[in-house]
C-alpha positions as CSV (number, residue, x, y, z in Angstrom):
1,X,13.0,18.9,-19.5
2,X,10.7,20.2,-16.8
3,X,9.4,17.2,-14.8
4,X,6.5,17.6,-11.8
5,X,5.5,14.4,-9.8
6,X,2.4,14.8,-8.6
7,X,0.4,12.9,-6.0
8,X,-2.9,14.4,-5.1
9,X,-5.0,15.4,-1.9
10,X,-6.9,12.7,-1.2
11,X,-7.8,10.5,1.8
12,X,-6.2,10.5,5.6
13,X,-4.9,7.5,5.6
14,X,-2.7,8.1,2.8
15,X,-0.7,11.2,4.2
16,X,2.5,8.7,4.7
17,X,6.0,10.1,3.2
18,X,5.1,9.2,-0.5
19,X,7.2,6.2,-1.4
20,X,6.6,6.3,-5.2
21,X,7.5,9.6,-6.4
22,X,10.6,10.3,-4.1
23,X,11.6,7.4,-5.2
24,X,11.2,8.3,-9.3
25,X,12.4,11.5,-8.1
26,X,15.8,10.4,-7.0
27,X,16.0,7.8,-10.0
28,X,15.8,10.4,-12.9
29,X,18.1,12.5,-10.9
30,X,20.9,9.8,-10.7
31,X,20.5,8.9,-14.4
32,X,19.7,12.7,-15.6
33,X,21.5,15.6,-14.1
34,X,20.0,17.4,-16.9
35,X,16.7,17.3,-16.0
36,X,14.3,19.5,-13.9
37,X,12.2,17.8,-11.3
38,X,9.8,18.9,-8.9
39,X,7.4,16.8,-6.4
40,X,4.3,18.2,-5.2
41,X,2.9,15.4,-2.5
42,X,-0.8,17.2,-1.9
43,X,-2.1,14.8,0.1
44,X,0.3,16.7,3.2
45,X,0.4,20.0,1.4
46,X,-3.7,20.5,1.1
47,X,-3.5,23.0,-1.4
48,X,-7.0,24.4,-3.0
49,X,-7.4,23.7,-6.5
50,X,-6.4,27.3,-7.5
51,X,-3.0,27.1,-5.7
52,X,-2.2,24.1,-7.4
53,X,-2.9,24.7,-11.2
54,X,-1.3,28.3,-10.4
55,X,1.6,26.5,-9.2
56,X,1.7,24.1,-11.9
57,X,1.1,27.1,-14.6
58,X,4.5,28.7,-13.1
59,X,6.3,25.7,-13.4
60,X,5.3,25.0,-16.9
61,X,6.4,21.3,-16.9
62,X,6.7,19.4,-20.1
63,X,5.8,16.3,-18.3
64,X,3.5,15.6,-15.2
65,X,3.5,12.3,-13.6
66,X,0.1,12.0,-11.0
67,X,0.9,8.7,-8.6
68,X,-2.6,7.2,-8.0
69,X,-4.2,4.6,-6.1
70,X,-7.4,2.7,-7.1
71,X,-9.6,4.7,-4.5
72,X,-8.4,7.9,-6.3
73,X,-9.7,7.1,-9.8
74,X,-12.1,9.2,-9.3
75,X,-10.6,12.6,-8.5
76,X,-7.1,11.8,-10.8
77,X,-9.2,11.7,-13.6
78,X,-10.9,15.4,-12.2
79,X,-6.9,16.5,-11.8
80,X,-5.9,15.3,-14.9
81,X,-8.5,16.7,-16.7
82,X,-7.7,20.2,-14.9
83,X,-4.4,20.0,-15.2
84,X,-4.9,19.4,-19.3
85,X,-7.2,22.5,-19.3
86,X,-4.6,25.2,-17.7
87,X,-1.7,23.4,-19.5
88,X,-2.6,21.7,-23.0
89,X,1.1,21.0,-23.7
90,X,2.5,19.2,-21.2
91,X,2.2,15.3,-21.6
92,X,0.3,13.7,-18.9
93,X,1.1,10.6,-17.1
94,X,-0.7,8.4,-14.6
95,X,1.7,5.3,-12.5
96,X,0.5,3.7,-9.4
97,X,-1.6,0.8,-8.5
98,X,-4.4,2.2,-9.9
99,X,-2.5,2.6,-13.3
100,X,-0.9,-0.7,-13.3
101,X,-4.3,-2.5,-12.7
102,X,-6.5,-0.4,-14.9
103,X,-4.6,1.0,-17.3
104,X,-7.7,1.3,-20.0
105,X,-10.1,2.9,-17.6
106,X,-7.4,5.7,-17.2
107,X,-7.0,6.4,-20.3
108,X,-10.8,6.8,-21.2
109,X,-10.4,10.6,-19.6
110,X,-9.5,12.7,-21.9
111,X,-6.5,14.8,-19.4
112,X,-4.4,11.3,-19.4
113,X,-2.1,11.1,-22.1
114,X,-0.3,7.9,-20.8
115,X,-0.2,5.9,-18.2
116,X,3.1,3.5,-17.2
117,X,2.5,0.5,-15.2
118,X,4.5,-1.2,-12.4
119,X,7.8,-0.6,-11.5
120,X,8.5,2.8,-12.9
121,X,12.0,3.9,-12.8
122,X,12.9,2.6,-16.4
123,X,9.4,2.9,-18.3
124,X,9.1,6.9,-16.8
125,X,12.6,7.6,-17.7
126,X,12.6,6.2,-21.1
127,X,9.0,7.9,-22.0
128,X,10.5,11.3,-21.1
129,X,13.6,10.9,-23.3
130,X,11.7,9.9,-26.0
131,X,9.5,12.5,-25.5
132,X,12.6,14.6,-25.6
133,X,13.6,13.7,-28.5
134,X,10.2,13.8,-30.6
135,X,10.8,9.7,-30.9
136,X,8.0,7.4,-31.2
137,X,7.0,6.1,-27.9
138,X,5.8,2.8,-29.0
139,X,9.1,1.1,-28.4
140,X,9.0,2.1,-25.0
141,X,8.5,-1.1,-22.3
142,X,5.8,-0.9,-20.0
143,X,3.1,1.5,-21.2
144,X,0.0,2.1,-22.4
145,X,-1.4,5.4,-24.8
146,X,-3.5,6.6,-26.8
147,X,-3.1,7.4,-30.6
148,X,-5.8,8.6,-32.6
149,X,-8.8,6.7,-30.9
150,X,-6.9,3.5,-30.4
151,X,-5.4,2.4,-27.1
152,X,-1.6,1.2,-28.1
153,X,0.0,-0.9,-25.1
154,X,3.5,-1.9,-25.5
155,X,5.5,-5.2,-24.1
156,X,6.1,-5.7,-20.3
157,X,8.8,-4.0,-18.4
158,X,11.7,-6.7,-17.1
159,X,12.0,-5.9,-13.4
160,X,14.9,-4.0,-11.8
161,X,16.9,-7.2,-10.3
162,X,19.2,-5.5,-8.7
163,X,17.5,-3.8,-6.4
164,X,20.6,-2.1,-4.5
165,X,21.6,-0.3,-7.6
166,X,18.6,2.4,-6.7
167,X,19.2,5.5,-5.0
168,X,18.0,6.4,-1.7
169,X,14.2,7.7,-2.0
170,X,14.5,11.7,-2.6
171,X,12.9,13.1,0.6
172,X,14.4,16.4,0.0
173,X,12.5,16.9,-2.5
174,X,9.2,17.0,0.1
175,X,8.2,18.7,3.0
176,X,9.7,15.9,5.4
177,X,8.8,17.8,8.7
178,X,5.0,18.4,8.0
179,X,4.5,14.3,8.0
180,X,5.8,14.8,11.4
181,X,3.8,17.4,12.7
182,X,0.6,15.8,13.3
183,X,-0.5,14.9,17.2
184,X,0.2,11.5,16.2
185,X,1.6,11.6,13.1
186,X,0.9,10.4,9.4
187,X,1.5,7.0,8.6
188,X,0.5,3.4,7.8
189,X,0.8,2.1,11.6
190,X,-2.7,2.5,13.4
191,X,-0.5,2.4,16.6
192,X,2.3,4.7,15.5
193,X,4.8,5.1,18.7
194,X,6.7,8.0,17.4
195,X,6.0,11.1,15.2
196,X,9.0,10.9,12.9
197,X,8.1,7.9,11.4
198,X,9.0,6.9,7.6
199,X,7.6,3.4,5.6
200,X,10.3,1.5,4.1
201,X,10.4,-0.9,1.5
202,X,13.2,-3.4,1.6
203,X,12.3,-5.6,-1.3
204,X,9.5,-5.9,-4.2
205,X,7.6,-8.4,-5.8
206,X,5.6,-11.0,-3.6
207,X,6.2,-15.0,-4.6
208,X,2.6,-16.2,-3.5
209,X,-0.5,-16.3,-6.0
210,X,-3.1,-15.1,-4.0
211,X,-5.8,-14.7,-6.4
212,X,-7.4,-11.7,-4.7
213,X,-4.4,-9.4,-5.5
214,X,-3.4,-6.8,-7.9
215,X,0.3,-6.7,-8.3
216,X,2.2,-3.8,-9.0
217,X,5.7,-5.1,-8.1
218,X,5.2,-8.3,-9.7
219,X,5.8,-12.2,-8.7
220,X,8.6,-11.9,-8.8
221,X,10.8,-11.6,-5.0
222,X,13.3,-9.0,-5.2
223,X,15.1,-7.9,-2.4
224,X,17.6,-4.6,-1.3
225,X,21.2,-6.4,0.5
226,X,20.9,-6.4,4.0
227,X,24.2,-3.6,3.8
228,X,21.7,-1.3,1.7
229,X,18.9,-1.5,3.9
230,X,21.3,-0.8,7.1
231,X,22.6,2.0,5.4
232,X,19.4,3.7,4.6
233,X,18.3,3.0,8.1
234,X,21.4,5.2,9.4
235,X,21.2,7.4,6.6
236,X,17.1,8.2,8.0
237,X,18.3,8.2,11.5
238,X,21.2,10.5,11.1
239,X,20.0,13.0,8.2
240,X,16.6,13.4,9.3
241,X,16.0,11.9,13.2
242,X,13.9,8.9,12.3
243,X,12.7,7.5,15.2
244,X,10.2,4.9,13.9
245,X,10.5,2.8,10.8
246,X,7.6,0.6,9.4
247,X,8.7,-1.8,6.5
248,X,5.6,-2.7,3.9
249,X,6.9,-5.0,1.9
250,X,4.4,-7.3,0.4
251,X,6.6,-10.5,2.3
252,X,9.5,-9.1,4.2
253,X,9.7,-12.8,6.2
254,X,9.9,-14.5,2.7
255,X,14.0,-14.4,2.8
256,X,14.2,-15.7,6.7
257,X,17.6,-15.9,6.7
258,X,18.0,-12.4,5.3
259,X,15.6,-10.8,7.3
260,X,17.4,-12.5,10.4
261,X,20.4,-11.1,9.0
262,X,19.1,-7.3,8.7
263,X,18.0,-7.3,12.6
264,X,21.5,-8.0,13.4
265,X,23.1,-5.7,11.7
266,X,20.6,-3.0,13.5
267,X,21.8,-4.8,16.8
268,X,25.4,-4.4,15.6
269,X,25.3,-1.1,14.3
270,X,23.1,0.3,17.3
271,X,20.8,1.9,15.0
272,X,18.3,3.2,17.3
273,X,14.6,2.7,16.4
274,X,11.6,1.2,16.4
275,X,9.9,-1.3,14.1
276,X,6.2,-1.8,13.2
277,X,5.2,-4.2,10.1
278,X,1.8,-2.5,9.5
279,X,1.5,-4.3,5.4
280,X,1.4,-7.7,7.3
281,X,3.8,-10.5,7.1
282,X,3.4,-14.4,6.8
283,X,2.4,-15.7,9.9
284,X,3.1,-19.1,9.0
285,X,6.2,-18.5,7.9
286,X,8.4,-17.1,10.9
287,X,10.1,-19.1,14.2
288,X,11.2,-18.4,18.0
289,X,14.4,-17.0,16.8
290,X,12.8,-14.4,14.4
291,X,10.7,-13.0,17.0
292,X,13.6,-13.1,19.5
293,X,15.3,-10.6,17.0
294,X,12.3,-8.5,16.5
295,X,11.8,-8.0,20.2
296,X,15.6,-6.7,20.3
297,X,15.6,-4.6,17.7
298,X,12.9,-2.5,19.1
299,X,9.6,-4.5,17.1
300,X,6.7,-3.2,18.6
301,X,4.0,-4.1,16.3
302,X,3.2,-7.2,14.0
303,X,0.4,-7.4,11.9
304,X,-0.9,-10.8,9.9
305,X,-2.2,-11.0,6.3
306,X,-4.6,-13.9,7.5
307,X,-7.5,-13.4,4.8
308,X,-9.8,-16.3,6.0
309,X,-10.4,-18.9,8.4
310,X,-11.4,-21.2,6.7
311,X,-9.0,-23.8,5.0
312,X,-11.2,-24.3,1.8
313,X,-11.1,-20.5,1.1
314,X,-7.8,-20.6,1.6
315,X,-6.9,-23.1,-1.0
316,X,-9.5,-21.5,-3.4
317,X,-8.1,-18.1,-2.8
318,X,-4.5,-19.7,-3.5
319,X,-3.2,-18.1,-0.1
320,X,-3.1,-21.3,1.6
321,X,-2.2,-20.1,4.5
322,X,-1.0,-22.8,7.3
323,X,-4.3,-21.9,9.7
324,X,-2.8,-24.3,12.8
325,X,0.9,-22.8,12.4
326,X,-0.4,-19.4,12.1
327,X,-2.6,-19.6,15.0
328,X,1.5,-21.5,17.0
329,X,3.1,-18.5,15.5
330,X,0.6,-15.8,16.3
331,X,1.1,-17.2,20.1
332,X,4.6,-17.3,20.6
333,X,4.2,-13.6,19.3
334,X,1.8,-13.0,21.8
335,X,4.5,-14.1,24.5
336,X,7.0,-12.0,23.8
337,X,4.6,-8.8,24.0
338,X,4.4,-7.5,20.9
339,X,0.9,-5.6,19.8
340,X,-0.6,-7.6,17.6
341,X,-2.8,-6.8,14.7
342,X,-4.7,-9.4,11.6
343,X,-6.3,-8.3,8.3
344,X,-9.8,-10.5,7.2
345,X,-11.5,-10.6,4.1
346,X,-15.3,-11.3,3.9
347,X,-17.6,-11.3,0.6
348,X,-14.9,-13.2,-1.4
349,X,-16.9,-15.1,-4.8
350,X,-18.3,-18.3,-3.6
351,X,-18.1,-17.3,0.5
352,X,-20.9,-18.7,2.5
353,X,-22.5,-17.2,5.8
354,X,-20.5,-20.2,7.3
355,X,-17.5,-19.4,5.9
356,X,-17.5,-15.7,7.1
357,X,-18.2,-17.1,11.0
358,X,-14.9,-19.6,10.3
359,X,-13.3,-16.5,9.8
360,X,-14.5,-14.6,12.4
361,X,-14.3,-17.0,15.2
362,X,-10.4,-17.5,14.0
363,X,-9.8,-14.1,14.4
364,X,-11.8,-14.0,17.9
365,X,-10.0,-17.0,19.1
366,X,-6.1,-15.6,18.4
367,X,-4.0,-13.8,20.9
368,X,-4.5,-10.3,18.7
369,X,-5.4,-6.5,19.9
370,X,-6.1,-5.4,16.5
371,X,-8.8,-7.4,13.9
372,X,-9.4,-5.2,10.2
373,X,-13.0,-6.8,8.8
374,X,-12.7,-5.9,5.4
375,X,-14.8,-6.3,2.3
376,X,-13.7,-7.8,-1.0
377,X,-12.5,-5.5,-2.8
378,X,-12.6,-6.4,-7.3
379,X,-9.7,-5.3,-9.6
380,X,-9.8,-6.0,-13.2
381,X,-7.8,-8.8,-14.7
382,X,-7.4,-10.1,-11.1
383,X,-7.5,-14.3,-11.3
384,X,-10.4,-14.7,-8.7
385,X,-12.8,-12.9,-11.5
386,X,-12.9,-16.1,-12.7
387,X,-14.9,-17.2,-9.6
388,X,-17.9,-14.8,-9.4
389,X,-20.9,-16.5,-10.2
390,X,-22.1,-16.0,-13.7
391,X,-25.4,-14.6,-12.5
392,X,-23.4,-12.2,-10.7
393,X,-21.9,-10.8,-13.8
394,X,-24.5,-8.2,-14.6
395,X,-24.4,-6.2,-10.8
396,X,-20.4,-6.4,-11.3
397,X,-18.3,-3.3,-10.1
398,X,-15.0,-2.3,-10.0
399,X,-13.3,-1.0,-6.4
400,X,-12.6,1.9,-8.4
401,X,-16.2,2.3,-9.7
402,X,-17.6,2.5,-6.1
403,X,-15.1,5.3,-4.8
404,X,-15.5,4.8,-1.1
405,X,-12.6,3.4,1.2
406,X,-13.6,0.3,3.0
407,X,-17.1,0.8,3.1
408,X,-19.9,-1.0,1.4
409,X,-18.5,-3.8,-0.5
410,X,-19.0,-4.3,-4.3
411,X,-20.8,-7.6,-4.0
412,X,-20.0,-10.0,-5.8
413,X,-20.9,-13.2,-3.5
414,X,-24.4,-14.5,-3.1
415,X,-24.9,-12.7,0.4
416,X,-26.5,-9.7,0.5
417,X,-24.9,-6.5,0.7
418,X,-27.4,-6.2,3.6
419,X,-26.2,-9.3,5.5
420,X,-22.5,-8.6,4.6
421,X,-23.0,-5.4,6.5
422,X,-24.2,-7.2,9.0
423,X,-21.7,-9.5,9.4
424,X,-18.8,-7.1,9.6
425,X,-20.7,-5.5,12.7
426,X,-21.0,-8.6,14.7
427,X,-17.4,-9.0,14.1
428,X,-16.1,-6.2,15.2
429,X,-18.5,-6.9,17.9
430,X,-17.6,-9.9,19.0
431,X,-13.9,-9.3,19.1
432,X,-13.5,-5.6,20.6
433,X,-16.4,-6.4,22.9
434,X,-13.5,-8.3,25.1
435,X,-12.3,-7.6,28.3
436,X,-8.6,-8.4,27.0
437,X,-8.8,-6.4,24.0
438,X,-9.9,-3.5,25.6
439,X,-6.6,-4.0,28.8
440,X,-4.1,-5.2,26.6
441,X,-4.4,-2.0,24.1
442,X,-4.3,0.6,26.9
443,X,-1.2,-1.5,28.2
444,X,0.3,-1.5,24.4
445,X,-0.5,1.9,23.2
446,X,1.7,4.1,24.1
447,X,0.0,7.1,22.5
448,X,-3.2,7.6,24.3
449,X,-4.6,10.3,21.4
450,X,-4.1,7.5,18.8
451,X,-5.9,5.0,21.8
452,X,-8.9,6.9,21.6
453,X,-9.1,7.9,17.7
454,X,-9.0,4.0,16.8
455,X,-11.6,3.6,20.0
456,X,-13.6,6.1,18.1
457,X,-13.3,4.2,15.1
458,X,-14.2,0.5,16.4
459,X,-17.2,2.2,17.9
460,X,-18.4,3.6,14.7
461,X,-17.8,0.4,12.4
462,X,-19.5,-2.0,15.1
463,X,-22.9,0.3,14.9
464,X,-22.4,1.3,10.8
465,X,-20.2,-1.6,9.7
466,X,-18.4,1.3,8.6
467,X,-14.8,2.3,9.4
């Protein structure tokens, strides 16, 4: 079996080393030594259509697997449809967020074949030796198809408990150096220190039922041993000079003990890096001795799923977030140095004007350099649908519908789009235009380039609302 894993040329800020497909990659190569497998990650690669489908026609794969995110919808279905044009016999499949949450809407385009949701190590693997084998698909976990005209979507997938059993991610089978070639690199971190930096994912699943949220992990916590994540750390500094990690789990500071234990281990083994949690971590949920560890293991940046400030939207939201401890927490952070960074939501169902200044004045009023405004953004099947006023239903969009990136929100509060706009300006307003935000990030940022792109960028969205 020829396998290519595909993920497309898309937006900026996804030109990170692809997490999803390295990490499928190495999977079916553990379990199938059989098996041809290629990777083409085009968000770094950039090639024009005609390069790729002629590369994909000289590959002739039986199977193509396309990673996409909800903000992609758009151009995968394009892709797919392409892709199903120069190659009607290969078996097309979509995974990714965008798959997991929306798994009908992909399969309305006539390119997608299949499309496997969550975790996909198992579901993938299974599909393709079923496929193999001419075997009916249907008893395959964790999937959704078409046959005939009907949509046939099969049981859940269990979750991968053991989470140490997984291989390394397959970065050979990318173009590692090109994600380091940038002047200030490709990543996740807004304040990237180093150029040869990598994301890392130490566990999956996040516990918390914030209503807001698509999963594709799952609720349920999983984590990697603290003696496999140490090990891929070496294994990235030694086989490929990593000098910057940035972990994304959904709640890396769930486990405290563990994640206490996995900064000394880096402090035992002298593993030589630095750390930036750019996916945001509980910020009620850490002490003094945490943050003692970060700051010697080399923790440079922190950032802080906050959502609102306001404790009723919390509690309707289901974050429920500890507002006072946070605010302790985010202070004691603030002490020891570290640049600090907080992600807002405004436009959630049921939000008032009042509600949106709670937030903003929260934000204004902690010790951060770094404060992302964004707009709600809908999912299907996500539980705070329930919420949106029914006279809202009507004007209803998907994120997916919209295809812009943080932008203008699909509204689905009783503020106008208009005012919403409005609002996001006079927050970035009111907490860059600050004599200490503007000292403490030339202190903190190292990297003077990236200094002035995101000055650049806070100037545009206070003026446009736009980032």
């Amino acid at each position: 079996m020829r396998i290519l894993l595909l993920r497309e040329h898309s937006i900026e800020a996804l030109k990170s080393v692809p997490l999803g497909i390295t990490a499928l990659s190495a999977f079916i190569k553990q379990k199938r030594k059989d098996y041809n497998v290629k990777v083409i990650d085009n968000h770094i690669e950039q090639y024009s259509n005609n390069i790729l489908m002629r590369m994909i026609n000289e590959y002739k794969p039986d199977v193509v697997g396309i990673t996409s995110m909800s903000i992609e919808a758009q151009s995968t279905h394009k892709l797919a449809e392409r892709i199903k044009d120069n190659l009607p016999s290969c078996f097309l499949v979509i995974g990714g967020a965008y798959a997991s949450s929306s798994p009908d809407w992909c399969l309305q385009s006539p390119g997608i074949d299949c499309v496997v949701k969550g975790e996909g190590e198992v579901s993938f693997l299974e599909l393709i030796e079923h496929l193999e084998k001419n075997e009916d698909i249907s008893s395959v976990k964790g999937i959704s198809y078409k046959k005939d005209e009907a949509i046939i979507t099969t049981p859940s997938r269990e979750f991968i408990c053991n989470l140490d059993e997984l291989p390394f991610p397959d970065l050979d089978s990318i173009n590692i150096e090109k994600y380091f070639q940038a002047i200030y690199g490709f990543s996740q971190n807004v304040v990237q220190k180093f150029k040869r930096a990598i994301p890392v994912f130490t566990t999956r699943g996040c516990p918390y039922r914030c209503t807001f949220c698509h999963e594709v992990f799952g609720k349920i916590y999983r984590k990697h041993s603290p003696e496999y994540v140490i090990n891929y750390l070496k294994f990235l500094v030694t086989k490929y000079g990593v000098q910057e990690i940035q972990i994304v789990d959904d709640c890396f500071n769930f486990d405290m003990d563990r994640a206490k234990q996995i900064c000394r281990l880096i402090i035992k083994h002298k593993v030589k890096i630095v750390v930036s949690f750019p996916n945001g971590i509980r910020a009620d949920y850490i002490d003094e001795e945490m943050l003692d560890l970060f700051k010697e293991i080399g923790v440079f940046r922190i950032a802080f799923g906050i959502e609102s400030g306001n404790k009723a939207v919390q509690k309707r939201i289901k974050k429920e977030l500890d507002l006072a401890k946070a605010e302790e927490n985010i202070k004691k952070a603030a002490i020891r140095g570290f640049h600090l960074s907080a992600y807002f939501i405004i436009g959630l169902p049921g939000e008032t004007e009042e509600n949106i200044w709670d937030t903003i004045n929260y934000a204004c009023r902690l010790p951060i350099h770094v404060a992302s405004f964004f707009y709600f953004c809908l999912y299907p099947r996500i539980a705070i649908e329930k919420q949106i006023p029914s006279e809202l239903n009507s004007e209803k969009k998907y994120y997916f519908q919209v295809g812009e990136f943080n932008n203008y929100p699909v509204n689905t509060c009783s503020i106008s789009v208009q005012r919403l706009v409005w609002l996001k300006k006079a927050a970035m307003m009111k907490f860059y235009f600050n004599w200490f935000r503007v000292t403490s990030n030339i202190r903190l940022v190292s990297n003077k380039y990236v200094l002035f792109k995101n000055l650049l960028t806070v100037i545009k969205c206070c003026f446009t609302g736009r980032y």
